[in-house]
Structures are given as C-alpha cells and as structure tokens.
Backbone atoms as SQL, in Angstrom:
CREATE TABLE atoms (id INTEGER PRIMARY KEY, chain TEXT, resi INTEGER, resn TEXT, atom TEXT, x REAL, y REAL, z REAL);
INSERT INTO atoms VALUES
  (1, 'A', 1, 'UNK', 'N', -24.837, -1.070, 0.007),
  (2, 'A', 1, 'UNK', 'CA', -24.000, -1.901, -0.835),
  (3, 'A', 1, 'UNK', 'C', -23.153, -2.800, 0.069),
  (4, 'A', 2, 'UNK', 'N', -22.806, -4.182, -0.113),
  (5, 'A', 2, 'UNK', 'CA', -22.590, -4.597, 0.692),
  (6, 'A', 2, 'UNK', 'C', -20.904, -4.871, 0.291),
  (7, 'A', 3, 'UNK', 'N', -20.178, -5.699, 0.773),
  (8, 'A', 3, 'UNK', 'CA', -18.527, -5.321, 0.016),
  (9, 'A', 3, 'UNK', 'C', -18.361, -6.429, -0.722),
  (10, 'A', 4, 'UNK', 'N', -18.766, -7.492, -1.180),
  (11, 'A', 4, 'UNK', 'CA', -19.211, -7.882, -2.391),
  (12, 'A', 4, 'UNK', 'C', -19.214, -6.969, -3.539),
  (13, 'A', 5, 'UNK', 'N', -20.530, -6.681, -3.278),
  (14, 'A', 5, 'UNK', 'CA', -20.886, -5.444, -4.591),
  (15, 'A', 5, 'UNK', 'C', -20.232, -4.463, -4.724),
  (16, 'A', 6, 'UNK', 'N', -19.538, -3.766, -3.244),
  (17, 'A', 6, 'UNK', 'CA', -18.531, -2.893, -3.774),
  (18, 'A', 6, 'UNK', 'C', -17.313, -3.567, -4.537),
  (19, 'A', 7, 'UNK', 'N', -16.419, -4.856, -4.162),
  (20, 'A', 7, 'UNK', 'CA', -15.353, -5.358, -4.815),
  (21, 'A', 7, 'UNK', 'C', -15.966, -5.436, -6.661),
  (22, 'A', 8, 'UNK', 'N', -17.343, -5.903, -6.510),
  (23, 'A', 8, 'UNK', 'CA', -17.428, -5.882, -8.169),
  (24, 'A', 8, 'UNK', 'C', -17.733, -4.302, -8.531),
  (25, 'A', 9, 'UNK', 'N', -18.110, -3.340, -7.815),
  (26, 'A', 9, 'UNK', 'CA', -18.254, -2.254, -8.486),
  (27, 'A', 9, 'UNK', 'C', -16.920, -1.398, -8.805),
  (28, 'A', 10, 'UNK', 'N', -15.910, -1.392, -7.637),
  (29, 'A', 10, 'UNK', 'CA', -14.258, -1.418, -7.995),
  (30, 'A', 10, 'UNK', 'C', -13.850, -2.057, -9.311),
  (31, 'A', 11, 'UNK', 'N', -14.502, -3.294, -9.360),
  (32, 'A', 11, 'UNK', 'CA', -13.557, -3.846, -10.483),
  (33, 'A', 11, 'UNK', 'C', -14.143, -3.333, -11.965),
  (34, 'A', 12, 'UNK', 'N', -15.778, -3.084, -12.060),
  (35, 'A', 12, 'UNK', 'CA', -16.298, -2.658, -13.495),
  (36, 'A', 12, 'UNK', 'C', -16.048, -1.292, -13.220),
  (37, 'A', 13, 'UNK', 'N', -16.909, -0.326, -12.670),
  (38, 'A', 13, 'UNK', 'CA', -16.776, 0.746, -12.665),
  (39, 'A', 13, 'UNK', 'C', -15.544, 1.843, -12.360),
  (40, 'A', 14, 'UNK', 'N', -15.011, 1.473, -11.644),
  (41, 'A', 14, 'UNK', 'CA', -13.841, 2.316, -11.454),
  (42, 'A', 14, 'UNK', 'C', -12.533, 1.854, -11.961),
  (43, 'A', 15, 'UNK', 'N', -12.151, 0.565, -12.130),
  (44, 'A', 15, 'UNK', 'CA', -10.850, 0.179, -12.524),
  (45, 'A', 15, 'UNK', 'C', -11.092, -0.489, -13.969),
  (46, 'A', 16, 'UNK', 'N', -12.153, -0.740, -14.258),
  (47, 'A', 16, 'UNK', 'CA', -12.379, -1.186, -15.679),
  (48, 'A', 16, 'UNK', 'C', -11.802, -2.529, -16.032),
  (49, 'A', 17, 'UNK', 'N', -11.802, -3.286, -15.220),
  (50, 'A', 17, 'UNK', 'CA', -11.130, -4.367, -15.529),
  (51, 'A', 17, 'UNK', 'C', -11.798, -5.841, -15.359),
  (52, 'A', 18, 'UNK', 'N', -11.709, -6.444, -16.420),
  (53, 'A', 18, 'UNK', 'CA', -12.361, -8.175, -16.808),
  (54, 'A', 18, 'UNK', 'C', -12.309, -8.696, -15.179),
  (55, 'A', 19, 'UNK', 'N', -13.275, -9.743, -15.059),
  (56, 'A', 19, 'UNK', 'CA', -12.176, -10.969, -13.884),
  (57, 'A', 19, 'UNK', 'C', -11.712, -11.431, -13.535),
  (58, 'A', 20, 'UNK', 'N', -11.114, -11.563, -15.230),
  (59, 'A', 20, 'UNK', 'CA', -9.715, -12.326, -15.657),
  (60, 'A', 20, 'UNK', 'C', -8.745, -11.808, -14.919),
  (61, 'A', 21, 'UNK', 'N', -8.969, -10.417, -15.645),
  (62, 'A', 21, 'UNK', 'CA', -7.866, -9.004, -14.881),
  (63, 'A', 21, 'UNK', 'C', -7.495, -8.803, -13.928),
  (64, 'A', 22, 'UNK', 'N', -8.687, -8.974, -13.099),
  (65, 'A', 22, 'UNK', 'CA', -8.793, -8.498, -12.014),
  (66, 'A', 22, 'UNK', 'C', -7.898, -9.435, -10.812),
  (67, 'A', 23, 'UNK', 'N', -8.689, -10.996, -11.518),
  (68, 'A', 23, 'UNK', 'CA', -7.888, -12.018, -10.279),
  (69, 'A', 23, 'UNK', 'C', -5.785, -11.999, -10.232),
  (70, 'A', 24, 'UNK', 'N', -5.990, -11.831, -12.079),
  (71, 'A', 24, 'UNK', 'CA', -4.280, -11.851, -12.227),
  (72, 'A', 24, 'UNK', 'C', -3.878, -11.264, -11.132),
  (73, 'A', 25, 'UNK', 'N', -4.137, -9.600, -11.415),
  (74, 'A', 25, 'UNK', 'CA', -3.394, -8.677, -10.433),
  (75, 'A', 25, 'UNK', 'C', -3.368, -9.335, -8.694),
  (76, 'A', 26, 'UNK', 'N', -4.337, -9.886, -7.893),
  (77, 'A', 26, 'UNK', 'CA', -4.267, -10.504, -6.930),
  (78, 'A', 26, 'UNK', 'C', -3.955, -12.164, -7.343),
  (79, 'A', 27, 'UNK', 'N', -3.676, -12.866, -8.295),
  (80, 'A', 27, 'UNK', 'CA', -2.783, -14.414, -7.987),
  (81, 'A', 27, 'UNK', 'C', -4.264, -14.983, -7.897),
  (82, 'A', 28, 'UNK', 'N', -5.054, -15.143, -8.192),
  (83, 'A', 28, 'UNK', 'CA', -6.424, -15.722, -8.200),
  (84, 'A', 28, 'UNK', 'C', -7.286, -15.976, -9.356),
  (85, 'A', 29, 'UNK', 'N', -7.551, -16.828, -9.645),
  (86, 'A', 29, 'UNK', 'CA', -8.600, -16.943, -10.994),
  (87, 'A', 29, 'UNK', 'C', -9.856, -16.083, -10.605),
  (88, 'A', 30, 'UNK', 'N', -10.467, -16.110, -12.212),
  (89, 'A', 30, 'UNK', 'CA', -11.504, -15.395, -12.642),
  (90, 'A', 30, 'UNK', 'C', -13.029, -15.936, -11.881),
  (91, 'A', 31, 'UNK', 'N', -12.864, -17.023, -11.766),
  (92, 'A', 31, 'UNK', 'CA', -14.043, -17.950, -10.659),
  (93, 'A', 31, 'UNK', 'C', -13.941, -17.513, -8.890),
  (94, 'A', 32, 'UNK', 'N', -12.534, -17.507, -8.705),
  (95, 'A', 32, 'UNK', 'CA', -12.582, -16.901, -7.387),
  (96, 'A', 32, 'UNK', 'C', -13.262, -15.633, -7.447),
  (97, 'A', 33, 'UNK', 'N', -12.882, -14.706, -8.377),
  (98, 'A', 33, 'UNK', 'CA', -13.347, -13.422, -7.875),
  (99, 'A', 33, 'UNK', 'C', -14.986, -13.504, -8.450),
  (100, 'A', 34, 'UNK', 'N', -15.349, -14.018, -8.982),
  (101, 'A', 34, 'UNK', 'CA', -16.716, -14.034, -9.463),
  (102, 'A', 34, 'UNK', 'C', -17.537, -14.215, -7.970),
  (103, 'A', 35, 'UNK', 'N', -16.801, -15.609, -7.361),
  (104, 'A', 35, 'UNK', 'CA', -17.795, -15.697, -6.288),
  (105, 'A', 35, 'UNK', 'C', -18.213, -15.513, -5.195),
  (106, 'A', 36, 'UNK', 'N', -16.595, -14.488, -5.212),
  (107, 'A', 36, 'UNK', 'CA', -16.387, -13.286, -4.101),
  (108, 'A', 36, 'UNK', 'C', -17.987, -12.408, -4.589),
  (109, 'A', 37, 'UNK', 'N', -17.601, -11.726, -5.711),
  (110, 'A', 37, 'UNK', 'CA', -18.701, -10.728, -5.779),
  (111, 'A', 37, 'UNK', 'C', -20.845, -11.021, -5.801),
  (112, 'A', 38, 'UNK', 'N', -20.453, -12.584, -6.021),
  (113, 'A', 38, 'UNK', 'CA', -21.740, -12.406, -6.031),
  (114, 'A', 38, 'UNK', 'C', -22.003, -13.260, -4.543),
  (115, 'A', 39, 'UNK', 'N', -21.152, -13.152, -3.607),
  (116, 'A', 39, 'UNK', 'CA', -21.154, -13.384, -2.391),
  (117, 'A', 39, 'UNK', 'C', -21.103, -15.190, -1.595),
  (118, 'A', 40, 'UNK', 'N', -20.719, -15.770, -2.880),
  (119, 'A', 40, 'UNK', 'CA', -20.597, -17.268, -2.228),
  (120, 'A', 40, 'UNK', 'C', -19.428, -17.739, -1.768),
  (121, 'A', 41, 'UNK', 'N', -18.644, -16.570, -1.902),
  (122, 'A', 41, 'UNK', 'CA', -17.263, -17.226, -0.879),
  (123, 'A', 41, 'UNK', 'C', -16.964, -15.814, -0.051),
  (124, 'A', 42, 'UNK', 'N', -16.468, -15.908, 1.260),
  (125, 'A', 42, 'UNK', 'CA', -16.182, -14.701, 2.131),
  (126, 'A', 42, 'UNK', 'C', -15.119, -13.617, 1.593),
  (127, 'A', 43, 'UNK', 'N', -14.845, -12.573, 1.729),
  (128, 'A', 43, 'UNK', 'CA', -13.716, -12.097, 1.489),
  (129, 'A', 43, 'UNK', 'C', -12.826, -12.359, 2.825),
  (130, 'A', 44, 'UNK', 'N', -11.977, -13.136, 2.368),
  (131, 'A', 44, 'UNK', 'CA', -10.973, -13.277, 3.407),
  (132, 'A', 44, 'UNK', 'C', -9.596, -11.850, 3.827),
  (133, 'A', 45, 'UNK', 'N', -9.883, -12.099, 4.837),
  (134, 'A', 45, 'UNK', 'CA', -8.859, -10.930, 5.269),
  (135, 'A', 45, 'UNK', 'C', -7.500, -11.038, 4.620),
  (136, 'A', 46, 'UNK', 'N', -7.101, -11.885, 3.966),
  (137, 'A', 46, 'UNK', 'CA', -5.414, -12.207, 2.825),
  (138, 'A', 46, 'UNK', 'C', -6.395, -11.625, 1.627),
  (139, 'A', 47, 'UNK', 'N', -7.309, -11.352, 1.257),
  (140, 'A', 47, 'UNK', 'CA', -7.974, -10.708, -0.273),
  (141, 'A', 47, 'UNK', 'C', -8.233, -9.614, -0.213),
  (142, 'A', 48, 'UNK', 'N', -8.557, -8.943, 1.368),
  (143, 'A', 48, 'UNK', 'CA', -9.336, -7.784, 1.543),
  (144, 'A', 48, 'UNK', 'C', -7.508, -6.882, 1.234),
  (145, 'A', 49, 'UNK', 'N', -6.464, -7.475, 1.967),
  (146, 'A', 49, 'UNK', 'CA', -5.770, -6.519, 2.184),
  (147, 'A', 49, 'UNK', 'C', -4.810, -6.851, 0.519),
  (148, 'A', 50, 'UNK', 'N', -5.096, -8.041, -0.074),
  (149, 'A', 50, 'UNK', 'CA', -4.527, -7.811, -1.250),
  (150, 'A', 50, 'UNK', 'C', -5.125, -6.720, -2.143),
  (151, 'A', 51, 'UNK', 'N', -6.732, -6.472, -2.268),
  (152, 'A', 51, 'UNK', 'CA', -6.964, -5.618, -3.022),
  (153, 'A', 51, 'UNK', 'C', -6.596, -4.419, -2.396),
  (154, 'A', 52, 'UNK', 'N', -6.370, -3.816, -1.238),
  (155, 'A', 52, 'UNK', 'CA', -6.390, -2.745, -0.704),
  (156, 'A', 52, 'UNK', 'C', -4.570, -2.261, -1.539),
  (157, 'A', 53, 'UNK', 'N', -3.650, -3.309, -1.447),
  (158, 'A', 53, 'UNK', 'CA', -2.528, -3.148, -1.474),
  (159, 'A', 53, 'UNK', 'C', -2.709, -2.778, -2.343),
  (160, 'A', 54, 'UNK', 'N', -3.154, -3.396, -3.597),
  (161, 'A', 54, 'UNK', 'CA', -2.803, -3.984, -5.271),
  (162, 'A', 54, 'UNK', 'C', -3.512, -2.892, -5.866),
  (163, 'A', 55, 'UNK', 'N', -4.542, -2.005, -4.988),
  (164, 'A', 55, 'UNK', 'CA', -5.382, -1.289, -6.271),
  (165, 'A', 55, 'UNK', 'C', -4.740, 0.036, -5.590),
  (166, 'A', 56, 'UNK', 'N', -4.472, 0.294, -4.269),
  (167, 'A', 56, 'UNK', 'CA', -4.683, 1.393, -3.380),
  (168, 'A', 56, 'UNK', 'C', -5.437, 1.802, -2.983),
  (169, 'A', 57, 'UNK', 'N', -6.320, 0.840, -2.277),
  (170, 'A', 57, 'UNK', 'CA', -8.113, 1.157, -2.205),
  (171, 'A', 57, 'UNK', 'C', -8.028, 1.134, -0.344),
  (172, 'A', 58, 'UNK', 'N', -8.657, 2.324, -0.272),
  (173, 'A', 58, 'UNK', 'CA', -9.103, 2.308, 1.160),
  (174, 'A', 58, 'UNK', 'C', -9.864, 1.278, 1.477),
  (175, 'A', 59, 'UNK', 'N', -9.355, 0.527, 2.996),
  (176, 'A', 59, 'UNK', 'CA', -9.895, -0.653, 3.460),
  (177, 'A', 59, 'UNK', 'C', -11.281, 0.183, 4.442),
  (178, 'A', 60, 'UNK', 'N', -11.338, 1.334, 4.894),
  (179, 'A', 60, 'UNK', 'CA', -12.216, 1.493, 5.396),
  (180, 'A', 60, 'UNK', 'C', -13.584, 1.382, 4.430),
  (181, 'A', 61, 'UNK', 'N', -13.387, 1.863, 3.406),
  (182, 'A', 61, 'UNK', 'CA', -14.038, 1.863, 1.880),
  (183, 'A', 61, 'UNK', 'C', -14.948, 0.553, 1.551),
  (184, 'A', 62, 'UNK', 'N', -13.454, -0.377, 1.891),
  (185, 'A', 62, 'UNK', 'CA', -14.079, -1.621, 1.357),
  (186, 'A', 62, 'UNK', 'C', -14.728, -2.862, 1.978),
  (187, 'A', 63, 'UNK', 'N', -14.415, -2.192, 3.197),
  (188, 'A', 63, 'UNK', 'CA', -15.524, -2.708, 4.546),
  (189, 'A', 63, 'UNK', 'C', -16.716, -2.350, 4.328),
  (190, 'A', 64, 'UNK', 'N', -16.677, -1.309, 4.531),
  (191, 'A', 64, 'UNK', 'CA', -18.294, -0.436, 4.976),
  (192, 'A', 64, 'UNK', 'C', -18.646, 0.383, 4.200),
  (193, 'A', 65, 'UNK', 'N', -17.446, 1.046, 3.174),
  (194, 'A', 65, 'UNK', 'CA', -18.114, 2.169, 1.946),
  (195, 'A', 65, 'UNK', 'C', -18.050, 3.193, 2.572),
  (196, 'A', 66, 'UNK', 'N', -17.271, 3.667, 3.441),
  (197, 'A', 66, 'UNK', 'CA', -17.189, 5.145, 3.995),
  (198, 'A', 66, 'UNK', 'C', -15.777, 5.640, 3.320),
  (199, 'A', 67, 'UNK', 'N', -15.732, 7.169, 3.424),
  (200, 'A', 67, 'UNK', 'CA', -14.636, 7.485, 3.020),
  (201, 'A', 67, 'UNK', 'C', -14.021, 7.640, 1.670),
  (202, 'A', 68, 'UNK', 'N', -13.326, 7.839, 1.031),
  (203, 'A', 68, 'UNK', 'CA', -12.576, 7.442, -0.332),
  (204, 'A', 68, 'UNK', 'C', -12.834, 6.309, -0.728),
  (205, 'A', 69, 'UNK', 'N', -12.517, 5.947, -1.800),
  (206, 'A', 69, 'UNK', 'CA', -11.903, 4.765, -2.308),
  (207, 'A', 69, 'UNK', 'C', -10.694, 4.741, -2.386),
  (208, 'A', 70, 'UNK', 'N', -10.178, 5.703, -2.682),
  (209, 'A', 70, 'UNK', 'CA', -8.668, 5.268, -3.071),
  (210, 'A', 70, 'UNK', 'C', -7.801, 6.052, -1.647),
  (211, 'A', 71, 'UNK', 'N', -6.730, 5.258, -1.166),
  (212, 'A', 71, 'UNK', 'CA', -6.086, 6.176, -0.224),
  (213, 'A', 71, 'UNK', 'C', -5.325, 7.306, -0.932),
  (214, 'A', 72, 'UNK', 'N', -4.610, 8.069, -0.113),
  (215, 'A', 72, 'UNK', 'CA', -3.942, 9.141, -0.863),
  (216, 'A', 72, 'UNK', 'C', -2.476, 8.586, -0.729),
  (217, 'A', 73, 'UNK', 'N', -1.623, 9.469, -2.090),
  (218, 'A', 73, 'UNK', 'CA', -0.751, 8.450, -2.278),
  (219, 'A', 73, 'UNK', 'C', 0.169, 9.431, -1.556),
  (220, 'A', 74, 'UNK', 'N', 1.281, 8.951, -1.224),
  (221, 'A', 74, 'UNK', 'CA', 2.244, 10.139, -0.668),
  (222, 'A', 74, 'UNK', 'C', 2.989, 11.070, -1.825),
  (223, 'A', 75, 'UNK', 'N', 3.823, 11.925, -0.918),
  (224, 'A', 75, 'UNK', 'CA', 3.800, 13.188, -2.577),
  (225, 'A', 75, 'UNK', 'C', 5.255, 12.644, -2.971),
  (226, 'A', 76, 'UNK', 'N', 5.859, 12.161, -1.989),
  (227, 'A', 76, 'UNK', 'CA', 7.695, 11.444, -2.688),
  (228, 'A', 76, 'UNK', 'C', 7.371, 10.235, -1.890),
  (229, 'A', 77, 'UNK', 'N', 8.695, 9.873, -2.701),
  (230, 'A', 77, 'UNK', 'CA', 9.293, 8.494, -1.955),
  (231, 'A', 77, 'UNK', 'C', 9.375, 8.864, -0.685),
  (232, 'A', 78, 'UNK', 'N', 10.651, 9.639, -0.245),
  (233, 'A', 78, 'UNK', 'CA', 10.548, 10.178, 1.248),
  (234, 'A', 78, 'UNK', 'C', 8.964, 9.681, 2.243),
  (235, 'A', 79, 'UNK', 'N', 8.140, 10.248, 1.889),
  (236, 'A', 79, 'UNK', 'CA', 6.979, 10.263, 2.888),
  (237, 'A', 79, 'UNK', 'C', 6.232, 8.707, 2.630),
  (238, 'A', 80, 'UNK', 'N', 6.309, 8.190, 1.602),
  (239, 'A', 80, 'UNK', 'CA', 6.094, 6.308, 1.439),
  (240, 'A', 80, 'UNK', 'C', 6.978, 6.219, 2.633),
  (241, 'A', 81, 'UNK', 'N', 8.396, 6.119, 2.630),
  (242, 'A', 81, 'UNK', 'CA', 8.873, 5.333, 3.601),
  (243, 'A', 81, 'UNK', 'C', 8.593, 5.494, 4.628),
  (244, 'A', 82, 'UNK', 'N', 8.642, 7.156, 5.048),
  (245, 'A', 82, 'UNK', 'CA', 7.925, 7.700, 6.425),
  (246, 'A', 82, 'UNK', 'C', 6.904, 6.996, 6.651),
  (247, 'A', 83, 'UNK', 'N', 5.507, 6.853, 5.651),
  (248, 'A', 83, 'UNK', 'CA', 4.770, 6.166, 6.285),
  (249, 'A', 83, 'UNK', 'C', 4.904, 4.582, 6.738),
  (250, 'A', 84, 'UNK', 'N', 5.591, 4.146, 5.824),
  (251, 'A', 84, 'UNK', 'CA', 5.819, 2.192, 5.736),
  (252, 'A', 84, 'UNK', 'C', 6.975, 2.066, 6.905),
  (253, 'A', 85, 'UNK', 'N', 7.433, 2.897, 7.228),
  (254, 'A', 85, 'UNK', 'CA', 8.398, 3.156, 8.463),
  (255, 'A', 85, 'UNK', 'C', 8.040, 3.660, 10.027),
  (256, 'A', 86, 'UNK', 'N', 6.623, 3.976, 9.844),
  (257, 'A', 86, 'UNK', 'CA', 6.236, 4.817, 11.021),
  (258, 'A', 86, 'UNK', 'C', 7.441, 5.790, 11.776),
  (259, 'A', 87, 'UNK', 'N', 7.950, 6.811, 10.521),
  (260, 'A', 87, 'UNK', 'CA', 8.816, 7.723, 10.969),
  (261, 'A', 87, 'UNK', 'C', 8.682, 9.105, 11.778),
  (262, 'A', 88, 'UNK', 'N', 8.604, 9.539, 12.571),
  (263, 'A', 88, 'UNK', 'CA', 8.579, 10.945, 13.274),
  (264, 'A', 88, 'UNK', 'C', 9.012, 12.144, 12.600),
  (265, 'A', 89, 'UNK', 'N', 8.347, 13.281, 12.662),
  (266, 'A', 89, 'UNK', 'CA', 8.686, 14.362, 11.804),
  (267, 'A', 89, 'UNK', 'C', 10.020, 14.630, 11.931),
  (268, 'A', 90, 'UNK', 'N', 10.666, 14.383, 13.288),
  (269, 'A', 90, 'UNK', 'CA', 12.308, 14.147, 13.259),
  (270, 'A', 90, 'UNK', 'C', 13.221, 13.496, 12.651),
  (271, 'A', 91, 'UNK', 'N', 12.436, 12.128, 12.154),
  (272, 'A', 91, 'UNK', 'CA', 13.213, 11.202, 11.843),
  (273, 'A', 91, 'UNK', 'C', 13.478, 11.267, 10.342),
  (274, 'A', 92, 'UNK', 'N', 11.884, 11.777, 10.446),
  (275, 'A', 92, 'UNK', 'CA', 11.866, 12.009, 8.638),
  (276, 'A', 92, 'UNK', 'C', 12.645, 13.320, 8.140),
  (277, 'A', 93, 'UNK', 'N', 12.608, 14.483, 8.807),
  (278, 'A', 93, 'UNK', 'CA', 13.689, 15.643, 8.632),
  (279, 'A', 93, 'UNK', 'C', 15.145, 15.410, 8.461),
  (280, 'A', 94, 'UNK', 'N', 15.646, 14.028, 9.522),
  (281, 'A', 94, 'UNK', 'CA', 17.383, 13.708, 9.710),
  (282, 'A', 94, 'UNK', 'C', 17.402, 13.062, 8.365),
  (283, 'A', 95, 'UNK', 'N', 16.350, 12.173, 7.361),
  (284, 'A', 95, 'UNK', 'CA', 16.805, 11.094, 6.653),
  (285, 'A', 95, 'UNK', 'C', 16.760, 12.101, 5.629),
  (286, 'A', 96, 'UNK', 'N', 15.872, 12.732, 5.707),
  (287, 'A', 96, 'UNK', 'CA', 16.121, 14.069, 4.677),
  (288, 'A', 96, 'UNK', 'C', 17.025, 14.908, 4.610),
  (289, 'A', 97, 'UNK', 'N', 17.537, 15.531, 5.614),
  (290, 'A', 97, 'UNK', 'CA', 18.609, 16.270, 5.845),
  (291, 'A', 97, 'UNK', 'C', 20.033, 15.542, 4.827),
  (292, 'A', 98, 'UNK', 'N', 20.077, 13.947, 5.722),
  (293, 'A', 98, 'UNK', 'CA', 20.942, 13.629, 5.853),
  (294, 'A', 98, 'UNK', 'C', 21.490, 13.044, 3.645),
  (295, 'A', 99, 'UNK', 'N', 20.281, 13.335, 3.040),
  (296, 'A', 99, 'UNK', 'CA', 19.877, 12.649, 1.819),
  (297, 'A', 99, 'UNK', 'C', 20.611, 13.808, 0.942),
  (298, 'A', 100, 'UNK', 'N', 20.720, 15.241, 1.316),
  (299, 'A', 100, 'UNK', 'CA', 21.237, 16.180, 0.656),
  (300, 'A', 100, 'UNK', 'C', 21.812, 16.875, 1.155),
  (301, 'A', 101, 'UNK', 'N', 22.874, 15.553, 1.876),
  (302, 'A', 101, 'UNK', 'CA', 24.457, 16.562, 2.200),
  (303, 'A', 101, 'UNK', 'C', 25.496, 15.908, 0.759),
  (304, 'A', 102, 'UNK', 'N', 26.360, 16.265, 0.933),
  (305, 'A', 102, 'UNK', 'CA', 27.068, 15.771, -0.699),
  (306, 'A', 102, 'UNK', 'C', 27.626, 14.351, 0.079),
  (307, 'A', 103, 'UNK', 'N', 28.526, 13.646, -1.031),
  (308, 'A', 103, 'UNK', 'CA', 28.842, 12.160, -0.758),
  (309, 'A', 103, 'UNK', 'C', 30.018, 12.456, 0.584),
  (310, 'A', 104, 'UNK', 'N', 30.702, 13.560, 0.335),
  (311, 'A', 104, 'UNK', 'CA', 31.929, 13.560, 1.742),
  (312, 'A', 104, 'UNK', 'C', 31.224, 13.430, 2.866),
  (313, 'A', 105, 'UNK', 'N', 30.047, 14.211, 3.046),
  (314, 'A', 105, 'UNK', 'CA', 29.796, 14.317, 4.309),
  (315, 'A', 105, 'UNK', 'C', 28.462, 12.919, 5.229),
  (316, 'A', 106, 'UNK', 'N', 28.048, 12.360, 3.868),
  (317, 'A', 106, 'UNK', 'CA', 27.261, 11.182, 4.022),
  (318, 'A', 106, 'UNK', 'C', 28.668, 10.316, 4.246),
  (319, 'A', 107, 'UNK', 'N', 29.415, 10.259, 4.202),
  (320, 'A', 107, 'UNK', 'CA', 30.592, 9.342, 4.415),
  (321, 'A', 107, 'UNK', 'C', 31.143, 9.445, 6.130),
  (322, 'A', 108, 'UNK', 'N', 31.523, 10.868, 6.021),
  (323, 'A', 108, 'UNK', 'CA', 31.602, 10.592, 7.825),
  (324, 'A', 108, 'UNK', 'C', 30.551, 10.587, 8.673),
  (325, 'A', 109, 'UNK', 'N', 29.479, 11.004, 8.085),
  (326, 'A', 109, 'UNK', 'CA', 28.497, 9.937, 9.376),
  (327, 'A', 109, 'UNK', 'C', 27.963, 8.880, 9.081),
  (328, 'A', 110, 'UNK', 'N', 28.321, 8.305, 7.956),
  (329, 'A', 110, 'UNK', 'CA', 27.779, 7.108, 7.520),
  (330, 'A', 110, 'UNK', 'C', 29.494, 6.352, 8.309),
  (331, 'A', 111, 'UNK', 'N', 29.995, 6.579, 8.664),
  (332, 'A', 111, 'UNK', 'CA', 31.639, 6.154, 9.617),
  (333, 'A', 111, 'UNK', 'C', 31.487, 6.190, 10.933),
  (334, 'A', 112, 'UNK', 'N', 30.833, 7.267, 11.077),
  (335, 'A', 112, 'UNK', 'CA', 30.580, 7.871, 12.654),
  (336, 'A', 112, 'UNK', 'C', 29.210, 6.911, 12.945),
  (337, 'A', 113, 'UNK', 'N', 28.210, 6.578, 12.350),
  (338, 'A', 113, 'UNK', 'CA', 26.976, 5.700, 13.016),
  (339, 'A', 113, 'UNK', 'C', 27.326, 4.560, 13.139),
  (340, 'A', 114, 'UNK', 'N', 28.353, 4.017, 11.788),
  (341, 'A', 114, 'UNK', 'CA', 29.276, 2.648, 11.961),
  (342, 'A', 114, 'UNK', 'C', 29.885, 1.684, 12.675),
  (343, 'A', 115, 'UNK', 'N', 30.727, 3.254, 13.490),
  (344, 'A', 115, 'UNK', 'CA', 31.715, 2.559, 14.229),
  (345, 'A', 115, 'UNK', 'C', 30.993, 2.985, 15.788),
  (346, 'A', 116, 'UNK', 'N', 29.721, 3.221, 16.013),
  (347, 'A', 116, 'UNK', 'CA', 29.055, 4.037, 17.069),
  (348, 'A', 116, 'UNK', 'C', 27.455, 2.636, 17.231),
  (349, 'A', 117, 'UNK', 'N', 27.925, 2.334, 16.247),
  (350, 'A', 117, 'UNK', 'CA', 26.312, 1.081, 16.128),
  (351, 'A', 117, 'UNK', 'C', 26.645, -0.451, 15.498),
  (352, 'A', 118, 'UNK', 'N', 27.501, -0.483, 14.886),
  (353, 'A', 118, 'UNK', 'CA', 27.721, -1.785, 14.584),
  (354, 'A', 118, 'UNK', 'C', 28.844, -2.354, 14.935),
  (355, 'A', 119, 'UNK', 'N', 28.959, -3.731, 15.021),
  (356, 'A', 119, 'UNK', 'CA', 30.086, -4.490, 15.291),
  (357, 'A', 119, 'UNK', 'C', 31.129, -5.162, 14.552),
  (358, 'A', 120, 'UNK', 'N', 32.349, -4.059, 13.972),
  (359, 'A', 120, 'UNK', 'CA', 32.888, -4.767, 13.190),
  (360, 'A', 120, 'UNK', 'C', 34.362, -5.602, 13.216);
C-alpha cells in the first residue's frame, strides 16, 4: 500500500470521514485531498505532519505502514507535557511533586525560584 492509499484508507475506513471532512480538519479542500490519495499531488511534509497531528496517526504508519496507526495517547496531562517538553523522570516527578503541595507551599517556592531566576 503505498501512503496515498493509506491516507485514503485512514480517511474511509478508519476515521469515516467525507473529503470534505477530512480536508476541513487539515485547512484544505476536498480536491486537495482527493489528489493526494489518488497520487497526483505529493504528500508534502506540512500534510504528512498535519495529519499525524490532527488525527494522532503514527507517522511511521503513514510513511511505510509499519507499526500502529494511531500513536498512544498519554494517560494525563502530566505525561503530554512530559512528552511535548522532553521532560526527565526527575523533572517530571518535581512538576508533579511540586503540583500537590497545597497553595502555601507552591507560594514559597514559587518566591524562592523568583527571586533565585528572574530579574525583578
């Protein structure tokens, strides 16, 4: 299958959605994506990573067809940011830690990083 045919098999088979549909969600008419799939225009690397964003579709997937389709989603917010943050199991433990101390104590180190990191 080539990623053409996978982008149209994403869009009928698994997401169920027109071309109409489909282009809305990526900012593109129904002609663009038509001629994506039947291969007369390239998938450009600004489309590949819009659908990847927009559906949650593994880009390894939608290259070559290996793997999932869909990436896995994270289990909280916490671990989204970890990932969109490239956070360290440390970093991600302190923001956590630091997320369920009560408001007094988020206050003096939210004072203490303040007056220790910024210029006021």
């Amino acid at each position: 299958m080539t990623v053409n045919e996978r982008i149209k098999y994403l869009r009928t088979e698994i997401l169920h959605l027109t071309l109409e549909e489909f282009g809305k969600k990526l900012g593109v008419t129904k002609v663009a994506i038509f001629n994506i799939e039947k291969g007369n225009r390239q998938l450009t690397p600004a489309m590949k990573k819009a659908i990847c964003r927009e559906f949650n579709i593994s880009p390894l997937w939608l290259e070559v067809g290996e793997g999932d389709i869909f990436l896995k989603l994270p289990d909280t917010l916490l671990d989204e940011l970890a990932n969109e943050y490239n956070l360290t199991k440390i970093e991600k433990k302190l923001v956590s830690s630091f997320l369920k101390l009560d408001q007094n104590n988020r206050k003096i180190i939210t004072n203490y990083l303040k007056s220790a990191f910024l210029d006021d």
